[in-house]
Backbone as a chain_set.jsonl record, in Angstrom:
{"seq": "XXXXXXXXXXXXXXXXXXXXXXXXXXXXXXXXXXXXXXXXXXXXXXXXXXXXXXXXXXXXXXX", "coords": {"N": [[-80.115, 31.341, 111.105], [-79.3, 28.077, 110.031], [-75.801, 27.996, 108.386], [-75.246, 26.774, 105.457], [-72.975, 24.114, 103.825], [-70.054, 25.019, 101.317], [-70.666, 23.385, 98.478], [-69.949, 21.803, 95.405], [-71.752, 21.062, 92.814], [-71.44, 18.576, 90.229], [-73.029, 17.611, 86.913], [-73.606, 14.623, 85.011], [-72.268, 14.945, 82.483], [-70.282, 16.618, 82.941], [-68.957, 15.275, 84.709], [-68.126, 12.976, 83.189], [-66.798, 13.937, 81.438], [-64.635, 14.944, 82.784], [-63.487, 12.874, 84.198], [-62.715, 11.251, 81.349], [-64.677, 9.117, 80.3], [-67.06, 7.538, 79.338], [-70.587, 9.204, 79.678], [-72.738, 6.687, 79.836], [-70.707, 5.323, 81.303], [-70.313, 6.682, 83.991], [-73.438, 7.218, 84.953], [-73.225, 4.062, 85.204], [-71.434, 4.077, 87.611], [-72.522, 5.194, 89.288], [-75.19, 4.108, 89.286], [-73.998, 1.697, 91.173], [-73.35, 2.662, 93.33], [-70.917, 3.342, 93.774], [-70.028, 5.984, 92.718], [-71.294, 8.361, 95.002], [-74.17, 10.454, 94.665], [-76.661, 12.802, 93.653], [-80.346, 12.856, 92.843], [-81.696, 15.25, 90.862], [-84.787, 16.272, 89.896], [-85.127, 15.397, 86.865], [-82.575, 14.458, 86.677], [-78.965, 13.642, 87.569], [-76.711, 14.817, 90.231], [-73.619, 14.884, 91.392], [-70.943, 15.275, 93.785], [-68.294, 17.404, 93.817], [-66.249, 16.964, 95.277], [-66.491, 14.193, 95.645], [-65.675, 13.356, 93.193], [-63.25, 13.812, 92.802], [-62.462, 12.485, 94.689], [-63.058, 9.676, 93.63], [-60.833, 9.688, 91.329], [-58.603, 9.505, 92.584], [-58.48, 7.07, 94.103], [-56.947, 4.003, 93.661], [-56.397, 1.885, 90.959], [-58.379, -0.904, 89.907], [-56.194, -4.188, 89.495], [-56.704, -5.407, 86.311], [-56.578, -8.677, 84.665]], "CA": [[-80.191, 30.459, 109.956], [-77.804, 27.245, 109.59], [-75.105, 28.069, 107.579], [-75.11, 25.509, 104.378], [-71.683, 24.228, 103.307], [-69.831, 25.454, 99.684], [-70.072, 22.179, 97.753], [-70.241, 22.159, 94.526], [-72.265, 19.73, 92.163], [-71.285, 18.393, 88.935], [-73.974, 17.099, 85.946], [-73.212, 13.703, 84.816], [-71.361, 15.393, 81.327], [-69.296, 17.311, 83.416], [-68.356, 14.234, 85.403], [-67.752, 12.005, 82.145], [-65.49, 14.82, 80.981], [-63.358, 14.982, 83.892], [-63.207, 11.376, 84.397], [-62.801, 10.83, 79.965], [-65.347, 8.117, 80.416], [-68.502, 8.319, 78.551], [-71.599, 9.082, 80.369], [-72.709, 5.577, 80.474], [-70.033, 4.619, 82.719], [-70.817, 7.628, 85.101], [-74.254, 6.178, 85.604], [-73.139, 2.796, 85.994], [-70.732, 3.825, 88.772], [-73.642, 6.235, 90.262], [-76.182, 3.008, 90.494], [-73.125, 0.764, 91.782], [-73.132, 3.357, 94.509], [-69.395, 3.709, 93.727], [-69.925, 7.487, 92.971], [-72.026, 9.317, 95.395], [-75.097, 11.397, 93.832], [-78.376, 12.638, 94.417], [-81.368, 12.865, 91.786], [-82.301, 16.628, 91.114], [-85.483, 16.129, 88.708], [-84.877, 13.866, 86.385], [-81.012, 14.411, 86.511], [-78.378, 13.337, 88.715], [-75.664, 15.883, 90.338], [-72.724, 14.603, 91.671], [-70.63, 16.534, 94.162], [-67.019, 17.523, 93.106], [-65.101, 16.002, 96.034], [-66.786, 12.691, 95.204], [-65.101, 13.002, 91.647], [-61.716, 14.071, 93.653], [-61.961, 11.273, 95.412], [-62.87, 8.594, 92.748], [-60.333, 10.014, 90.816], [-57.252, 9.442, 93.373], [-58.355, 5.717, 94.676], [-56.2, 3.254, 92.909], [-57.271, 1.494, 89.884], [-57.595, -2.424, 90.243], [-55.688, -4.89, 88.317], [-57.299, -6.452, 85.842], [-56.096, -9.712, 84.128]], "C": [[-78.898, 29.632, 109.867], [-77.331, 27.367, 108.638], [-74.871, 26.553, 106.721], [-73.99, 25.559, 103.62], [-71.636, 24.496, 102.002], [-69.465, 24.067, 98.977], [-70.882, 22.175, 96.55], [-70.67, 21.04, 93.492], [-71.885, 19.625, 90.332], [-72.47, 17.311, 87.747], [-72.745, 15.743, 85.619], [-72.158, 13.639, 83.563], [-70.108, 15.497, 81.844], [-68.49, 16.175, 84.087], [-67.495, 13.207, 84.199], [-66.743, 13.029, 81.321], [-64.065, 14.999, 81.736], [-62.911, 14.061, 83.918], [-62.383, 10.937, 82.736], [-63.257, 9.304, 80.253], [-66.403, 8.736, 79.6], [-69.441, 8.41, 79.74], [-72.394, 7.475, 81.119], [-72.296, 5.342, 81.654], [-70.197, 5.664, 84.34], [-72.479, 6.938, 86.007], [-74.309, 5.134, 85.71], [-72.754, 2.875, 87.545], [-71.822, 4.736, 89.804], [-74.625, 4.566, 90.381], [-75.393, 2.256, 91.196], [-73.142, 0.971, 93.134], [-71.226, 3.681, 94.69], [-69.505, 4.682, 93.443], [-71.128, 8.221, 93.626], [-72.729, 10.072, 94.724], [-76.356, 11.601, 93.965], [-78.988, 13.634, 93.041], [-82.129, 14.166, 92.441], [-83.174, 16.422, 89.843], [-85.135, 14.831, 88.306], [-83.552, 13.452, 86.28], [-80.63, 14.024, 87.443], [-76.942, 14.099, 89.001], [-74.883, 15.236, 91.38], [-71.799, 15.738, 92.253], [-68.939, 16.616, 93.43], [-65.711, 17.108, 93.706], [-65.729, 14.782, 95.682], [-65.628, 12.558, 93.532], [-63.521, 12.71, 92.42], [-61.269, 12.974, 93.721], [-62.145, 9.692, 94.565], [-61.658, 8.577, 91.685], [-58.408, 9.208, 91.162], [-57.5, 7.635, 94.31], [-57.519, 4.804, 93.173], [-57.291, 2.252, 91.984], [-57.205, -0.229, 89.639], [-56.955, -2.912, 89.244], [-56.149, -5.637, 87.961], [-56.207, -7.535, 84.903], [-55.163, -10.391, 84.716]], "O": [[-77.77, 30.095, 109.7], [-77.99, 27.008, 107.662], [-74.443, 25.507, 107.209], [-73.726, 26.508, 102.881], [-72.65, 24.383, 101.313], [-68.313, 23.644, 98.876], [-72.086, 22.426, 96.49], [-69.892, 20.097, 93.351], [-72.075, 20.484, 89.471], [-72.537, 16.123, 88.061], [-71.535, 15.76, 85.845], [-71.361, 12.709, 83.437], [-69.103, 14.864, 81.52], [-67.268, 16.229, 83.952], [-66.357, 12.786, 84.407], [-65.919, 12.54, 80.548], [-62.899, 15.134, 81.365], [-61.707, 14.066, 83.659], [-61.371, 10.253, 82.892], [-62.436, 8.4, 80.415], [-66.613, 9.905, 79.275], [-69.167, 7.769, 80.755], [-72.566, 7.185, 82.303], [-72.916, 5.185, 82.706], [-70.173, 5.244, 85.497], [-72.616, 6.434, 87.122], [-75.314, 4.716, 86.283], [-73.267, 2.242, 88.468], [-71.702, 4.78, 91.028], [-74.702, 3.974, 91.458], [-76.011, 1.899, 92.199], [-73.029, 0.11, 94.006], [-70.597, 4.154, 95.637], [-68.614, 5.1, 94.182], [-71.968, 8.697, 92.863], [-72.035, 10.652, 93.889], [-77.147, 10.738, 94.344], [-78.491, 14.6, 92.462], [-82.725, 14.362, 93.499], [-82.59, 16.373, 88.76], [-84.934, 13.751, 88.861], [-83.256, 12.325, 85.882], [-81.401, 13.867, 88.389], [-76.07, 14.04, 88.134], [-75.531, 14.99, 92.397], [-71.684, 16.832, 91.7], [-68.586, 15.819, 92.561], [-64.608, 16.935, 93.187], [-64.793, 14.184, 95.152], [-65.018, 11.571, 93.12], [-62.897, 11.653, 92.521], [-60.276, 12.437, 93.233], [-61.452, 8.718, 94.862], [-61.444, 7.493, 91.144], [-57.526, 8.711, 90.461], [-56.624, 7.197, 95.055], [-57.622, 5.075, 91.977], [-58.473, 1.969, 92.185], [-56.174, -0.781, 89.254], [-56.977, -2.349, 88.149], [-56.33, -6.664, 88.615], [-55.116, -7.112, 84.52], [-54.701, -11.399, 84.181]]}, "num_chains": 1, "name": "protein.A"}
């Protein structure tokens, strides 16, 4: 049996908590395709290096 890697998925709350964004903006950046995520039901689970890594890219400059 292929061994299936330990990655761990986060709900779109959990993501908008980590981030302090509201939910909204979680599923904006999930249809943008700027955060990685795949539709379990009617929900969408996000893995927890994707957050990592949106987390630690630089933030543009606006104005």
């Amino acid at each position: 049996m292929p061994e299936v890697p330990d990655v761990r998925f986060l709900t779109v709350a959990e993501v908008a908590e980590l981030m302090r964004v509201s939910k909204m903006t979680v599923y904006r950046l999930v249809h943008a395709g700027e955060l990685p995520a795949i539709r379990f039901g009617r929900s969408y689970r996000v893995p927890e290096s994707a957050v990592a890594d949106a987390l630690q890219r630089p933030i543009a400059d606006v104005g």
